[in-house]
C-alpha positions as CSV (number, residue, x, y, z in Angstrom):
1,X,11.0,16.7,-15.2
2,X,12.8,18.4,-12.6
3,X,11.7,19.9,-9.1
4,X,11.1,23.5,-10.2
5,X,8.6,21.8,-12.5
6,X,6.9,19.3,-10.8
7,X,5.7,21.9,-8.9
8,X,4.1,23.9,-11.4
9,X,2.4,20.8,-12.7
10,X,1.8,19.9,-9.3
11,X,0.3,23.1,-8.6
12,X,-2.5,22.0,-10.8
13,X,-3.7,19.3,-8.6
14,X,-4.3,21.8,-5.2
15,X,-8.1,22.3,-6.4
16,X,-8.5,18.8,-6.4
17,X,-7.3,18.1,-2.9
18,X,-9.1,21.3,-1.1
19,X,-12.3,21.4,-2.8
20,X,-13.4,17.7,-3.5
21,X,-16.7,17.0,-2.4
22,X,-17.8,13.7,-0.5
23,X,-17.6,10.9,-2.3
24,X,-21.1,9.3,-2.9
25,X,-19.4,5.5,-2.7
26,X,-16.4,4.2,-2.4
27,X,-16.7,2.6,-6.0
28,X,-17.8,6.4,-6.7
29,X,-14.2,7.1,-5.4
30,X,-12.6,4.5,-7.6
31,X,-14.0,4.9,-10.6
32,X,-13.5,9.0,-10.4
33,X,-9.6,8.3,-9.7
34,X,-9.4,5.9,-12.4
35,X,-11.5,8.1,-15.0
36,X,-8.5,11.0,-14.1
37,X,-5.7,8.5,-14.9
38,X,-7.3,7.0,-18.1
39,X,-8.0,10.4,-19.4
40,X,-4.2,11.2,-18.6
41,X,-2.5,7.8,-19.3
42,X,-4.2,7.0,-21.9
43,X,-1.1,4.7,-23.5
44,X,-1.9,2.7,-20.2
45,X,-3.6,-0.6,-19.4
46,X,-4.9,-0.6,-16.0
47,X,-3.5,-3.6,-15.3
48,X,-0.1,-1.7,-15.9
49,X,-0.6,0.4,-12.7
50,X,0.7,-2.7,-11.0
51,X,3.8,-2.1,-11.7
52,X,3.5,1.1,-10.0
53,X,6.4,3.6,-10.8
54,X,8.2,1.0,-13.4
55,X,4.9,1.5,-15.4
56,X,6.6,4.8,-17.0
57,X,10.1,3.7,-16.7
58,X,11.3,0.8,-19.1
59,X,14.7,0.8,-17.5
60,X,13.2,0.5,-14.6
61,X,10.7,-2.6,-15.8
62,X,14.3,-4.3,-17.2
63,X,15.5,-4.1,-13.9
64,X,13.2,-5.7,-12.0
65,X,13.2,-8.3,-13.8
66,X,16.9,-8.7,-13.5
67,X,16.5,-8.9,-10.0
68,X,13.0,-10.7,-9.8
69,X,14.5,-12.9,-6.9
70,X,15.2,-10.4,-4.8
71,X,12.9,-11.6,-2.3
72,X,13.7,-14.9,-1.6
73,X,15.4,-14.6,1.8
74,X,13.2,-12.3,3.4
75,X,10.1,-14.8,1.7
76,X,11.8,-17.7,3.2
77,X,13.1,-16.4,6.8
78,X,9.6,-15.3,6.7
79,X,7.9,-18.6,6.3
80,X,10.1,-19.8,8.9
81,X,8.7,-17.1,11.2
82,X,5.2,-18.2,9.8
83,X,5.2,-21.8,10.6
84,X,7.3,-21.7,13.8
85,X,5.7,-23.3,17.4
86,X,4.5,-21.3,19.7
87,X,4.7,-22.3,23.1
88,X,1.1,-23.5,23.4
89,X,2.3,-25.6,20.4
90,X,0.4,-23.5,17.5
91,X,1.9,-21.4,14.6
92,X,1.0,-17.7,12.7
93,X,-0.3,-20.1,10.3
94,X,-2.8,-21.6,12.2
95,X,-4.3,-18.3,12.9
96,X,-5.5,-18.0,9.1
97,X,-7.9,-19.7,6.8
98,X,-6.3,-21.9,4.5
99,X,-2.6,-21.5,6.1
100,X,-2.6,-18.0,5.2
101,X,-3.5,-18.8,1.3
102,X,-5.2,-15.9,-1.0
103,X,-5.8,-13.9,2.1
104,X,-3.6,-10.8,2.4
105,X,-5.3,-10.1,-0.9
106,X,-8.5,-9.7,1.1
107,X,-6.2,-7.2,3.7
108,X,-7.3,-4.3,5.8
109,X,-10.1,-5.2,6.6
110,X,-13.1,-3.8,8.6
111,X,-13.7,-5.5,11.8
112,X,-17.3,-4.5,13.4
113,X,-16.4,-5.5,16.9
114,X,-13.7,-3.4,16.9
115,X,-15.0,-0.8,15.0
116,X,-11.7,-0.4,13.5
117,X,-9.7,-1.3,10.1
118,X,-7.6,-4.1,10.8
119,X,-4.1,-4.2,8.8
120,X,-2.4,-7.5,7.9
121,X,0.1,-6.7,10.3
122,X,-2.5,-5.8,13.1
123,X,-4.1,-9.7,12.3
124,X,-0.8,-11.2,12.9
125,X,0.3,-9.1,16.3
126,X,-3.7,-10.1,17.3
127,X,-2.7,-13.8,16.7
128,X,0.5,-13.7,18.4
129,X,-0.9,-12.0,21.5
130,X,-3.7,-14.3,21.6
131,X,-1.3,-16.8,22.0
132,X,0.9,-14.9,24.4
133,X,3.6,-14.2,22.0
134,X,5.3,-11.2,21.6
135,X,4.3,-8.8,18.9
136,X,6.1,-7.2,16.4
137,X,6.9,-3.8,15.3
138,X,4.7,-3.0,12.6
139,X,8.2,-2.0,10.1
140,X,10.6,-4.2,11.6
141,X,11.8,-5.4,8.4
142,X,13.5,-8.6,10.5
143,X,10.2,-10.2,11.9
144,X,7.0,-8.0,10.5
145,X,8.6,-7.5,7.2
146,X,9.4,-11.1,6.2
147,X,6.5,-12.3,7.8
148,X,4.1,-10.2,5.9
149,X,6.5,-10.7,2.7
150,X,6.0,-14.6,2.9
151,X,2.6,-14.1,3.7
152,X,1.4,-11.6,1.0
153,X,3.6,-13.9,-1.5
154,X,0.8,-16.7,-1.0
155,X,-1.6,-14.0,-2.7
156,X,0.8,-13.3,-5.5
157,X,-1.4,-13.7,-8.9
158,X,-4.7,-13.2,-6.8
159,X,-6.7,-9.9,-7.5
160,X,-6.9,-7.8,-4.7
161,X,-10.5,-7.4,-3.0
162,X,-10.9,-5.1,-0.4
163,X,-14.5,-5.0,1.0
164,X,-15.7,-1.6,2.4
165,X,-19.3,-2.7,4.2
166,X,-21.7,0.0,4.9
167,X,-20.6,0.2,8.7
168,X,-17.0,0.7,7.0
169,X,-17.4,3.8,4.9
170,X,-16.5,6.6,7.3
171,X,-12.8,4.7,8.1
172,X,-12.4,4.6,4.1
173,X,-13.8,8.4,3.8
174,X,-11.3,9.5,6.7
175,X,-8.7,7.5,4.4
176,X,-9.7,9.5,1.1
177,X,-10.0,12.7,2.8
178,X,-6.2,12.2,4.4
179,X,-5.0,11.4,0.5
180,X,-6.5,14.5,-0.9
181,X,-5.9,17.0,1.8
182,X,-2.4,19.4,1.5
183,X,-0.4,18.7,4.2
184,X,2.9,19.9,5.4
185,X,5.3,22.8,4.5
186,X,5.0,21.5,0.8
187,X,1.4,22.4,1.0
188,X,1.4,18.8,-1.2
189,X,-1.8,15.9,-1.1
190,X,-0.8,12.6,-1.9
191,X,-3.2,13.1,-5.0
192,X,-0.9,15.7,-6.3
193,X,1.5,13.3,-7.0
194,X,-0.3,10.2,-7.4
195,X,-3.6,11.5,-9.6
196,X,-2.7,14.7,-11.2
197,X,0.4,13.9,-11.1
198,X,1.0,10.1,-12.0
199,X,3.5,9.3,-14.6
200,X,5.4,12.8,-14.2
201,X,9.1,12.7,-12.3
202,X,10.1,13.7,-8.9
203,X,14.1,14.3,-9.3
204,X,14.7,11.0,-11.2
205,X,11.8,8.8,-11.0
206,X,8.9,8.7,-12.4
207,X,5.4,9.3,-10.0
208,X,3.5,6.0,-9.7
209,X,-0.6,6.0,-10.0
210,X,-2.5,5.8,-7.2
211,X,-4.5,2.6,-8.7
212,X,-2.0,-0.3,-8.6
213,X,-0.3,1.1,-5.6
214,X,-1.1,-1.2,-2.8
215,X,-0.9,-4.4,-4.9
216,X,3.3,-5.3,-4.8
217,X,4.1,-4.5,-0.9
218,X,6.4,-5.2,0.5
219,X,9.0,-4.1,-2.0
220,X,12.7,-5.5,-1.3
221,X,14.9,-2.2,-1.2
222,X,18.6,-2.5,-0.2
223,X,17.7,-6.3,1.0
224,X,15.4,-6.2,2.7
225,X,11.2,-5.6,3.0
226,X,10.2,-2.1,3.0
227,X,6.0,-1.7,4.0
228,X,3.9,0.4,2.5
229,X,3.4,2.0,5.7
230,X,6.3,3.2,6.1
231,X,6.7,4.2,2.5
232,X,3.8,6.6,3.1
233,X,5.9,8.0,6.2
234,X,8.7,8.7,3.4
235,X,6.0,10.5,1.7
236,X,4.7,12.6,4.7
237,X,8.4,13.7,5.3
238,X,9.2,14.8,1.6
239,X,5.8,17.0,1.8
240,X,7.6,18.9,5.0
241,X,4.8,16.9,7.2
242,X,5.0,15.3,10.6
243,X,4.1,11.2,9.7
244,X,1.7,9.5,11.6
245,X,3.1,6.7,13.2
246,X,3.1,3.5,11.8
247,X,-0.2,1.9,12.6
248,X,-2.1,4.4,13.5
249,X,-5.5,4.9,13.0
250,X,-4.6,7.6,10.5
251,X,-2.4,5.6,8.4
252,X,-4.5,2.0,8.8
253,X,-7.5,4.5,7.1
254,X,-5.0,6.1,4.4
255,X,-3.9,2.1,3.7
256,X,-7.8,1.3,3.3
257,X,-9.0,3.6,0.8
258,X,-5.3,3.1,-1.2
259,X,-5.8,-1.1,-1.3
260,X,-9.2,-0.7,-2.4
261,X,-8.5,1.8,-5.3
262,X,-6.2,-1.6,-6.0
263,X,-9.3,-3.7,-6.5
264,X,-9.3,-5.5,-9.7
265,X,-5.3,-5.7,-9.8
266,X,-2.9,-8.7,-9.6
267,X,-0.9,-8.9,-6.2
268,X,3.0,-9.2,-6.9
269,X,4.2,-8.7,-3.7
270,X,7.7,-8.3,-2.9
271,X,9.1,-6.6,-6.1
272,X,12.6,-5.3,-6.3
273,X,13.2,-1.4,-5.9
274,X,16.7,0.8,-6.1
């Protein structure tokens, strides 16, 4: 399907993103997004929204797993980054329960003190400040990206669980309203692409579903880790908007509601992407 008519079938979807009423949970959420899929995927499995995009492309799937190493430098100058000494003599891993085991699968997260959602890469800047390191930038794909690639590879298998506590739910409604609402010149919501429009193609590639999304970052494109992040600032530009920074509150909310929509799925992180 070409551009002229993704956008007719696009064009389906605005009614969704202007008029969708609050959601009464966050499982509400969930389970609405994944009722819309089943009913129009319904060849699907749901644990085949993992493989995001590839899920409707078997040239695609053959390709990834001709190139299912691609990860393995940035995995390993990560867990060099990971375990090196800080001056006071501790490490990133030192910083995390278990040495950083199973928990990016746990990642955001809501922390009550701060009153905030708390990325993966905000916990490891927070670690390396509190031991007077210097942070990273939250894309660098030289120091943030392996990091978080080695790290989120010590979840791969794990099911993603995302926890939205009561005191949570407005940063994961400010996150679903952001994915519904049209933004930009394109006058395009994430959902039109990703609920209405899942499984369709944009140019030459197929439209990954929103579930299953959040469960194989970082991807290795061109070499290196790419974040999802900054993937959704790809996304903001093609829909003619201006992106939100990376780390922003904006985007951190838009990352909540899109992990936990991922609850349930296997993490593979660091798959291979053209």
């Amino acid at each position: 399907m070409r551009f002229p008519e993704i956008l007719r079938a696009l064009a389906l979807a605005f009614s969704f993103a202007a008029g969708c009423p609050l959601a009464a949970s966050p499982e509400a959420a969930r389970t609405e997004i994944a009722a819309s899929l089943k009913e129009q995927l319904p060849g699907l499995e749901a644990s085949d929204y993992a493989h995001g995009s590839a899920a409707f492309d078997p040239e695609l799937r053959r390709a990834l797993g001709q190139n299912a190493g691609a990860g393995a430098s940035a995995v390993e100058a990560g867990h060099k980054l990971w375990t090196r000494k800080f001056r006071d003599g501790r490490t990133l891993a030192g910083c995390f329960p278990n040495g950083g085991r199973r928990v990016a699968a746990t990642y955001p997260q809501f922390d009550p003190r701060l009153k905030r959602v708390v990325t993966i890469e905000m916990a490891i800047n927070q670690c390396l400040k509190a031991h007077n390191e210097a942070s990273y930038e939250p894309v660098d794909p030289q120091t943030m990206g392996v990091v978080v690639a080695y790290l989120r590879s010590l979840s791969n298998g794990h099911k993603v669980a995302v926890r939205v506590p009561a005191a949570a739910v407005e940063r994961f409604e400010q996150g679903r309203r952001l994915y519904v609402s049209r933004l930009g010149q394109r006058n395009f919501a994430c959902a039109s692409c990703h609920v209405q429009g899942a499984g369709k193609r944009y140019v030459d590639a197929p439209l990954s579903a929103a579930i299953g999304q959040a469960s194989h970052w970082p991807v290795i494109r061109r070499g290196a880790p790419m974040m999802l992040q900054e993937r959704m600032r790809e996304c903001l530009e093609l829909m003619g908007a201006a992106p939100f920074p990376a780390g922003s509150e904006e985007l951190n909310n838009l990352e909540y509601f899109l992990t936990y929509l991922s609850n349930g799925q296997a993490m593979t992180a660091n798959v291979w992407r053209p």
